[in-house]
N, C-alpha and C positions, 0 to 999 in steps of 0.2 A: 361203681366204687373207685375203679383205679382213674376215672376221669379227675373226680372230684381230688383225689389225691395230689395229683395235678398240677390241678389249680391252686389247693394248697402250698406247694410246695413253687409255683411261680410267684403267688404273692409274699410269700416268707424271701424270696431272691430279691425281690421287686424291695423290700422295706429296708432285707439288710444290704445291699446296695444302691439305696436311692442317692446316695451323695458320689456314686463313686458312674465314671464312665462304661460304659458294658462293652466289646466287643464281643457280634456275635455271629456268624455263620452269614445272617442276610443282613444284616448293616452295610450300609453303602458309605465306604470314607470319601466323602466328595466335597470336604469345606464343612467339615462339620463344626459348631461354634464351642470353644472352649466355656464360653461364659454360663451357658446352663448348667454347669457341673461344679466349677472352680469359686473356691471361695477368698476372698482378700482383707487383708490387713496394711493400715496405711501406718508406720512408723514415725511417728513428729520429730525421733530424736534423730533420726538419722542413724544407728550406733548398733540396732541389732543385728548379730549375727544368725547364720543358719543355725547355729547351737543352742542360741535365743527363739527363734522361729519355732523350729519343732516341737521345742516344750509349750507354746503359745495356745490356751484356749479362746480367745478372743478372734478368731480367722470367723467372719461372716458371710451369706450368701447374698452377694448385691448383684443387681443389675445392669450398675452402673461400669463401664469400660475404658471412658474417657475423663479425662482429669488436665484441668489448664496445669500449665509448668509451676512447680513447688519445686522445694528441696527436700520434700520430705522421700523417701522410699517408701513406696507403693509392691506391697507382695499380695504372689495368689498363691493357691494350693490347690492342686488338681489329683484325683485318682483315678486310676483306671484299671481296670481287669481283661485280661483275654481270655474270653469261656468259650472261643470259634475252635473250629476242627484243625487250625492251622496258625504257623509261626506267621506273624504280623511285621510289614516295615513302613511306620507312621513317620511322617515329614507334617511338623510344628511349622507351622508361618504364624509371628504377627503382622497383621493388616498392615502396621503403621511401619513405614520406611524411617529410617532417622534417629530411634530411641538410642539415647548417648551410654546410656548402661544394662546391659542385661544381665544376671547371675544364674545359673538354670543347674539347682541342685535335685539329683534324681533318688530316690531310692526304689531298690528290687526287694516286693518282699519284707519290707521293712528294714533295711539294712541299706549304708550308704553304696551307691553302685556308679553316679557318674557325674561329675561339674562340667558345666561347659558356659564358655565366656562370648557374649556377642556384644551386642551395640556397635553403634557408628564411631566411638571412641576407640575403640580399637581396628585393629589394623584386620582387612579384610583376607589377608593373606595365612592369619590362625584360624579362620573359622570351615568349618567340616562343607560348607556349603556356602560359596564365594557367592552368593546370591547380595539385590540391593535392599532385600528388606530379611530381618534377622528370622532366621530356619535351621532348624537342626532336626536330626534323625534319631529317631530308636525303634532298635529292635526289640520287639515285642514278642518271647514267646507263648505259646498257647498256654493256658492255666497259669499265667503268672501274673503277678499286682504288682503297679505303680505308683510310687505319690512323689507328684513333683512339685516343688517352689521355685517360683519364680520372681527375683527380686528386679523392679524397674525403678530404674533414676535418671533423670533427667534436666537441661538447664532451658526443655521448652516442653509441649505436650507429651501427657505419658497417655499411650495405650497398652491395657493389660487384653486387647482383644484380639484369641488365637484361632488356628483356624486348624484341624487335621484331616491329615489330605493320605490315603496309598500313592504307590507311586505313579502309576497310571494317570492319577487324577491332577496330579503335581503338576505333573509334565502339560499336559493336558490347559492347566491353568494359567501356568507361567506364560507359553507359548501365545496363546489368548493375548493376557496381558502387553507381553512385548508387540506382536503383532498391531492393537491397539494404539499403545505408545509410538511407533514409528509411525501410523498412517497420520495420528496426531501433527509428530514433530512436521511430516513432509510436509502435509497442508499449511503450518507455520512458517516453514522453510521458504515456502513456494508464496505467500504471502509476501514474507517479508523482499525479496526479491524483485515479485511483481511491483508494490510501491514505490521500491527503491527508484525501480525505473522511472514509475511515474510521475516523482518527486525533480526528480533530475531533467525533465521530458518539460514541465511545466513551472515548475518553480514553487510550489504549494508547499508553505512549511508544514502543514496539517498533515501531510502523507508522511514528512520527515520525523513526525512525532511519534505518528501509529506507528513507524518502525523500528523506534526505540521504543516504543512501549511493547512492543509485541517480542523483540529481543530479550527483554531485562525478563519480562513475566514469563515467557520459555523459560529462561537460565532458571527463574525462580523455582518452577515447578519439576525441570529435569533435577536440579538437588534436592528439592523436598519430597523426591521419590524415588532417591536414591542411586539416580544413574551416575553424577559423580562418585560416588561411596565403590557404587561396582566398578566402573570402568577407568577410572584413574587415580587407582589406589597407590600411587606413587607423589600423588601431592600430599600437603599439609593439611588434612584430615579437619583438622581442629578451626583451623584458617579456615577452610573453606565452611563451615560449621559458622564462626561468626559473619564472615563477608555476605552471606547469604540472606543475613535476614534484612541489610542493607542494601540488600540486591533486589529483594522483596519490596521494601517501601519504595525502593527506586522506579521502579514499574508504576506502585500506585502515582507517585507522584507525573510520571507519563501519559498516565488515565487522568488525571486532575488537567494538564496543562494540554489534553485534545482539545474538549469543546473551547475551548478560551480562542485558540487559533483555528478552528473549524469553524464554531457559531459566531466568535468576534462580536462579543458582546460591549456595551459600552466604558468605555474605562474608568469613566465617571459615576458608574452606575453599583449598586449595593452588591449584584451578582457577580461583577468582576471582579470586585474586593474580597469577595469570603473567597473566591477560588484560590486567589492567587493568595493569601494569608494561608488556607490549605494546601497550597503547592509547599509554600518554606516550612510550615510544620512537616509534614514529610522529608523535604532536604535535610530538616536537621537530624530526623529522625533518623535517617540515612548516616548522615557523620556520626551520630550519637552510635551508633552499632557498630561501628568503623572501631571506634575505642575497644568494641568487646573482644577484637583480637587480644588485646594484652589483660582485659578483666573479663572475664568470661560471666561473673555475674551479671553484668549490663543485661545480659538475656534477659532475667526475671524481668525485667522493666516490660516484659511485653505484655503484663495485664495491666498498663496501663496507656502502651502504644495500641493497644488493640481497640483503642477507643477511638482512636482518629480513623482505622479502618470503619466502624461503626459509621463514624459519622458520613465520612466519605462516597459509601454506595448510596443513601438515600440522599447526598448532594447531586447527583451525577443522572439520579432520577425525578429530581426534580427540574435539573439542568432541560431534560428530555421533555419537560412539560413546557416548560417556559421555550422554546425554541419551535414547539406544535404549534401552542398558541401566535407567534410572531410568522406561523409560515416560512421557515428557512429551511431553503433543500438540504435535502438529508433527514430534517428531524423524527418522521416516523421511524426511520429504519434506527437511528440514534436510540429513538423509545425502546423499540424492540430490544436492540442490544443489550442496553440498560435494565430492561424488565429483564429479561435473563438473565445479568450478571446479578439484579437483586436477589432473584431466587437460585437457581442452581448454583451460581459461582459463593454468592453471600454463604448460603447455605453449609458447600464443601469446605470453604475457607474456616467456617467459625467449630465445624466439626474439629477438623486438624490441629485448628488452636486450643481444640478441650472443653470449648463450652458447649456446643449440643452434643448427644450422645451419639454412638457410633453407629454407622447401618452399614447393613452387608454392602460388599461392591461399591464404598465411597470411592475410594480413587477414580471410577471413568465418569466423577461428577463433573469435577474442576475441567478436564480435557475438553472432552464433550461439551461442554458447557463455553468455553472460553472459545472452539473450534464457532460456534454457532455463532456466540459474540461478536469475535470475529469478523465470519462472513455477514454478518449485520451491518457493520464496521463499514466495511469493505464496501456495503449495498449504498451505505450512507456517503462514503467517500465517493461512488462511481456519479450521484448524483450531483456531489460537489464539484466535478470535471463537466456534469455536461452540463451544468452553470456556468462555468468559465469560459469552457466551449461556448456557450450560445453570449455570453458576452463579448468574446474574443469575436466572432462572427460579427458580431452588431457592431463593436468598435471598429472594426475589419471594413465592415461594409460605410463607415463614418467615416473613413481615413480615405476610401475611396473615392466619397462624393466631395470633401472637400479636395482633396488633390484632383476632381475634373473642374471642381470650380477654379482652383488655384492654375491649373491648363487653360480653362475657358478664356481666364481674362488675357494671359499671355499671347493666347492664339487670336484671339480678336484682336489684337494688339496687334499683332503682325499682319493680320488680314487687312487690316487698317491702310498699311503702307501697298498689301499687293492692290487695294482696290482704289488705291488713288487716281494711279495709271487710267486705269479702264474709266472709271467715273470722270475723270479730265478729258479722256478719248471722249467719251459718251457726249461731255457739253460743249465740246470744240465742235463736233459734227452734228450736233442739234443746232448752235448758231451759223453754221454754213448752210446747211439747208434753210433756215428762216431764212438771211440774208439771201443766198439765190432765190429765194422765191419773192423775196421782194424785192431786189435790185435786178437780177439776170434771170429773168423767168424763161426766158429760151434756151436756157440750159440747165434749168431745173430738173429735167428728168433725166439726162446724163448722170447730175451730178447726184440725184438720189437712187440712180442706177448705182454710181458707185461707190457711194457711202453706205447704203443697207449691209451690207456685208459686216461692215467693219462694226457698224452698232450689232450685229445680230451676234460676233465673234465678241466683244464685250458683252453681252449681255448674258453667252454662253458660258463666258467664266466664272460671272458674276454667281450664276444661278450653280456652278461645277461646286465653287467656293461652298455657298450655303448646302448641297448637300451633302458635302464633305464634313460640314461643322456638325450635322444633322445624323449624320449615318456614325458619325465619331460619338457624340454622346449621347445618343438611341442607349437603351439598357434592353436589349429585352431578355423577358426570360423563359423564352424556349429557343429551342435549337433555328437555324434559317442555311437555306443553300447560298454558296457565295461562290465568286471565284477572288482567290488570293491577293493573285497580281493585283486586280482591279481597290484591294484594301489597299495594297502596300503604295501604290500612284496616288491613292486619296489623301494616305499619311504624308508621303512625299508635297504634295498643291499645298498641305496646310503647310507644313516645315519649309517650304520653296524661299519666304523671304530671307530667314537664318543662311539657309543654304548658299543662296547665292549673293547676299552681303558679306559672305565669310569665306566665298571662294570655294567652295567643299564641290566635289565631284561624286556623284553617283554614279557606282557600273552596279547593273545588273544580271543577273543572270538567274531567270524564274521561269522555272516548266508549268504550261496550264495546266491549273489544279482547280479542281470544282470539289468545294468542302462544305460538309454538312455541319455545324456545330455553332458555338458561339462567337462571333462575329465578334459584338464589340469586347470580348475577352482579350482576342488576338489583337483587334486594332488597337486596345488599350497599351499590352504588352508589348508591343512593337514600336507604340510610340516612343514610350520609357526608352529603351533601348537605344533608338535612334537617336532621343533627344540628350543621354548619356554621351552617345560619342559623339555627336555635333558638339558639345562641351569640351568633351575632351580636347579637340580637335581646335577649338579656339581658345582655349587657356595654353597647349602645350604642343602646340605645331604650327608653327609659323607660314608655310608655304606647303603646295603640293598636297594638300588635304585632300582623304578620299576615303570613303564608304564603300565595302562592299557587299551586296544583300542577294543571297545564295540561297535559291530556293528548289529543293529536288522531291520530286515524287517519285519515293521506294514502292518496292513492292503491298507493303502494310503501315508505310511508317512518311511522314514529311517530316521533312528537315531545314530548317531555316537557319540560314549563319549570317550574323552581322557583322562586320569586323571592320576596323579601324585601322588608320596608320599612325595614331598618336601618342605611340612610346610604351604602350600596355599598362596592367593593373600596377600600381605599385605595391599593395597588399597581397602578399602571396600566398594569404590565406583565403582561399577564394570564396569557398562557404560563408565568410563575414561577408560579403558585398550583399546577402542576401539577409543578413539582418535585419528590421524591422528599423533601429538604430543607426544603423551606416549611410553614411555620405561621405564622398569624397567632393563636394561643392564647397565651396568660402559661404556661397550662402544658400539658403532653402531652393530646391532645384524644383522645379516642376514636372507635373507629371505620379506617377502613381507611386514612382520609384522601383526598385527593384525588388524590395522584397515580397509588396505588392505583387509585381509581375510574376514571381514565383509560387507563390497558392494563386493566383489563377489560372496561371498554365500547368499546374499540381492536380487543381481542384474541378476547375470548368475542362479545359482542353485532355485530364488524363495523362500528360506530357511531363517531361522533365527538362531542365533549363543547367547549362553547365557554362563554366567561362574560364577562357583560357588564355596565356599570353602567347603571342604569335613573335618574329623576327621584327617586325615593324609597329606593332600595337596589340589589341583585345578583340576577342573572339566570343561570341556571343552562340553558341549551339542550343536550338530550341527543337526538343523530336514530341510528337506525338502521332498518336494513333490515326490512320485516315479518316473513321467513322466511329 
């Protein structure tokens, strides 16, 4: 009998509190939703007051939590009861960072008991609880009743969706949230940084785009969740309010203007044109928002700006299709990014604007979401480097082989003159031999006694020559044992006619070195060099010309010095001589040049190449590694 009693008397609790919130003994306050309980009334006039409200039968129970930006005022009405064994202290959060007006009229008991004013329109410095999204406290004692109204208004989305939390849970939450938020911001931070360099390293405006777009869409989302409101409550509130949602489309329009300079579509083509006409809708839209500093209603305009956003993600996804189909690196990861930003980010964004309905924990949509994007971004970008890269290489190795051609014919050229000599010797003493054997044949073998020499000393040069030419533009590519010296004499026989038309003096001084590694990297680099200051040497030193070539085996490291006595660098920036662009020639120099010689003795040799001016001329210091 007293079971049943009970039961009676939980169901008669259960009926005449079903509209009203219960606290009770085992309830867990951990985010629990205001919206099951609270009923709302949406004002079209604008104009009621709380004196109006309270008398109001018309307060319904909807569902619904989210609502695009009106001017109308939006109220709810919530009750609550404490029937637990103990004095209660509940902390109210709305979800939504940003709401421009809150009014939060309480009664105890049925009698007024307490007003309290938040929203982002007012100054963060009255409210009970300096938080960036709007929170206030009441004490709840046990056996007592609340009914609270709460008026929203706003010049962008209203949410009426609350959230009560004890205090434990609060704290608990908040910390979450921030914690979230900075790992966010850092990976953004550290993004944007790492491209910076990248951008600057290579020259790629696509990198310079992603980092304004990744900058503006940050700013956007740290205001639209209130971290300005909290932490720099000393600016212009209202300013920063309008500037923001031109901050907002400023992003979009940085997301529009990637693929255009990432995929480089053609200009002539239907897909370039709708971007770039989407790019200036954006810009204006930008300027247009810029006005709402001084008209504050421009905001409303945003159920109609909201449609370029609309249109925009499914441009950006089909952009992602068109660029698979064409095979251009990057485009799967571009897909990915894009299929993401369609769903999560599309998603988060169009909640925040009021058209789909609110779900628990939207905020770590857009972070999360944008964090993954991102590193999509990024995946997409890294391929776009090592396209340039393997371009750079391929041109690299093209600039190589015509500068051996543009060598070859120079050096043939001069070999031309050293083998005239020898080839003259050669037929002067093939017709004395003919002639003694048909005029003096008794002294034919004297005189072929002693002439063999002299054909066999030409014929040694002859053959020294071609495997100098031979060993010079050999490629190979694996490592080979060499000794140095014997490179640097071979470079010297080919340069010898320059040399000694032009009066130039070689001293040397080169410890035997027996080196494992690439040969014609070194003889390549070595030529340049030398054939640099032979130049120098005859545009800008009249007499006394002279080379020095300094070669020392360290303990782990060879050292090669070339140096000159013909006046030094005149650019004292010395890092430019190693341009890809720099000459100091009147006209096309031969040879690999220098900047050439610098990724190969970087890239093959491991080594570094430095250049300096001396008392009398330029200094050429080439170190690398023994093995």
């Amino acid at each position: 009998m007293i079971k049943k009693i009970l039961i009676i008397n939980l169901l008669l609790l259960n009926y005449l509190f079903s509209n009203t919130f219960i606290i009770e003994d085992n309830i867990k306050l951990s985010g629990i939703e205001t919206s099951k309980y609270q009923y709302t009334y949406i004002d079209k006039t604008s104009k009621l007051t709380i004196d109006d409200i309270i008398l109001l039968k018309e307060f319904t129970h909807i569902k619904k939590t989210n609502y695009k930006a009106t001017k109308d005022k939006i109220w709810t009405r919530l009750s609550l009861k404490n029937l637990s064994s103990f004095n209660k202290k509940l902390f109210f959060e709305n979800d939504r960072p940003l709401l421009d007006i809150i009014d939060i009229y309480i009664f105890k008991n049925n009698m007024p008991y307490r007003k309290i004013k938040l929203g982002d329109d007012r100054s963060i410095q009255l409210r009970e609880m300096q938080t960036r999204k709007s929170t206030f406290i009441l004490d709840v004692p046990k056996n007592s009743e609340f009914t609270i109204y709460i008026m929203h208004q706003g010049y962008s989305s209203i949410s009426t969706f609350w959230k009560i939390f004890d205090r434990d849970s609060y704290i608990k939450t908040a910390t979450f949230e921030a914690v979230a938020w900075g790992f966010f911001i850092g990976i953004i931070v550290t993004l944007i940084l790492y491209n910076t360099i990248i951008y600057f390293s290579i020259k790629e405006i696509s990198f310079l785009i992603y980092v304004f777009m990744l900058i503006f869409f940050t700013i956007y989302q740290i205001y639209i969740n209130g971290f300005y409101y909290q932490f720099f409550s000393s600016f212009n509130i209202k300013f920063l309010h309008n500037i923001n949602w031109s901050t907002g489309f400023l992003a979009q329009a940085f997301v529009i203007l990637f693929p255009i300079f990432f995929f480089k579509p053609r200009k002539d083509g239907l897909l370039y044109k709708y971007l770039i006409l989407l790019f200036y809708i954006n810009i204006c839209i930008v300027v247009l928002f810029l006005f709402s500093i001084e008209n504050a209603q421009l905001r409303y305009l945003t159920k109609y700006t909201d449609f370029v956003t609309t249109a925009t993600i499914p441009t950006l996804l089909f952009v992602s299709f068109w660029a698979m189909y064409h095979k251009l690196p990057g485009a799967r990861f571009y897909f990915l990014a894009q299929l993401l930003y369609f769903t999560l980010i599309f998603y988060g964004v169009f909640v925040s604007i009021g058209y789909f309905e609110h779900v628990n924990n939207i905020w770590i949509f857009i972070p999360l979401g944008v964090i993954v994007d991102v590193i999509f971004l990024s995946f997409a970008l890294f391929m776009k480097v090592k396209k340039i890269e393997q371009e750079r290489l391929e041109n690299e190795q093209l600039l190589i082989s015509q500068s051996r051609f543009s060598t070859m014919g120079q050096t043939i050229a001069d070999l031309t003159h050293q083998w005239k000599t020898p080839i003259s010797q050669l037929g002067s003493q093939v017709f004395l031999l003919k002639a003694t054997h048909n005029l003096d044949r008794k002294n034919f073998e004297n005189t072929f006694i002693n002439t063999l020499p002299q054909i066999e000393s030409s014929i040694k040069f002859l053959n020294h020559t071609m495997d100098d030419i031979y060993n010079f533009y050999a490629n190979p590519v694996s490592k080979e044992k060499f000794i140095i010296e014997e490179e640097v004499d071979s470079i010297l026989r080919m340069l010898k006619n320059k040399i000694e038309n032009n009066n130039i003096e070689i001293i040397k001084e080169i410890d035997e070195i027996l080196y494992y590694g690439y040969k014609s990297s070194l003889s390549n680099s070595l030529m340049s060099i030398l054939e640099n200051a032979i130049y120098q040497l005859i545009h800008f030193k009249e007499n006394n010309r002279k080379i020095f070539i300094t070669i020392k085996d360290t303990k782990d490291t060879i050292i090669i010095m070339i140096e000159d006595n013909a006046g030094g660098i005149k650019n004292k920036n010395f890092d430019e001589l190693f341009h890809i662009d720099y000459s100091s020639k009147k006209n096309n120099g031969s040879g690999i040049g220098l900047a050439l010689t610098k990724r190969l003795i970087e890239n093959r040799l491991k080594g570094t190449i430095k250049a300096a001016n001396t008392k009398t001329g330029a200094v050429f210091k080439i170190a690398f590694p023994k093995c």
